[in-house]
N, C-alpha and C positions, 0 to 999 in steps of 0.2 A: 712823332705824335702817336699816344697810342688811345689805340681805338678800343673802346670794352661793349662786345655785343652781348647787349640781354641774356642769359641764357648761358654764354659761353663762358663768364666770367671765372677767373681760377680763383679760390676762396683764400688759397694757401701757396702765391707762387711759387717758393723756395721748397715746398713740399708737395707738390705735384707729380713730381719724378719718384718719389719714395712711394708717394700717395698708389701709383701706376707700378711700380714693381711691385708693393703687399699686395696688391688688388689680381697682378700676372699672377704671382706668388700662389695666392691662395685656389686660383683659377686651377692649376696646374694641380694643384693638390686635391680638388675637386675631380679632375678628368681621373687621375690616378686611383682613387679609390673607386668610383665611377667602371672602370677598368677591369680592376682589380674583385671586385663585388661580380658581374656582367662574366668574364672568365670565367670563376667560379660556378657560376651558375650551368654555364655553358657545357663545361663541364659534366656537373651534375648532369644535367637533363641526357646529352647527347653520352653519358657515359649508362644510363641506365638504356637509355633506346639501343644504344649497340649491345648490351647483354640482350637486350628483346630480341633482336633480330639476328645475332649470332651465336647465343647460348643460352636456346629457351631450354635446353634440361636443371642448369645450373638454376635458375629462375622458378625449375618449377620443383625443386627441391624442397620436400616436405619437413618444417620446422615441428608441427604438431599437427594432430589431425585439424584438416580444415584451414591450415595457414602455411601457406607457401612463401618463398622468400622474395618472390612476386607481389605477392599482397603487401609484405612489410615492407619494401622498397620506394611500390608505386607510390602511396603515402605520403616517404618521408623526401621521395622529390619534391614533392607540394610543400610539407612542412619547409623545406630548404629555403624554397625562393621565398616565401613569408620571415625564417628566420634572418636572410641574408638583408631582406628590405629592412625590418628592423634594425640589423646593424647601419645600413645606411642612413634612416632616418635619425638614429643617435649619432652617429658620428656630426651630422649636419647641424645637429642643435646645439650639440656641445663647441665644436669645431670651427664648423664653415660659417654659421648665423654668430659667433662671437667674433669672428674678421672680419664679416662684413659690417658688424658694427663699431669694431674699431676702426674702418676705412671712413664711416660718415661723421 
């Protein structure tokens, strides 16, 4: 006998197991740039604090008067993680919100 509770119903029995892998699928692909983006960053940020804190000559290296390669840096760590959010927010619109619309 089978029982169908409210709620739990599969819309698509023979396609539920496909339905669950695109859905891993796409999961996976998520964690991965997620990753991949977060790294990066990491990176960035902790590649510029260890020039801070172990090579403040090099840091304070006069590009022009008035602008050290410290001012231009600190900066473009900020710019980074804003550019890198952007990448991720495009990826998701293009990418991840067009799987999960094929999944529903």
């Amino acid at each position: 006998m089978n029982v169908v509770i409210p709620g739990n119903a599969d819309p698509a029995p023979n396609g539920g197991a496909l339905a669950k892998k695109q859905a891993e699928k796409l999961a996976k692909k998520r964690l991965t740039v997620a990753l991949v983006l977060s790294v990066a960053m990491i990176v960035i940020y902790f590649g510029f604090m260890g020039l801070f804190a172990f090579d403040k000559p090099l840091l304070g290296t006069i590009l022009m008067p008035g602008l050290s390669l410290c001012i231009v840096l600190g900066p473009l760590v900020i710019i980074s993680s804003f550019v890198l959010c952007l990448v991720y927010v495009l990826w998701a619109n293009r990418v991840f919100d067009a799987g999960v619309r094929e999944l529903r």
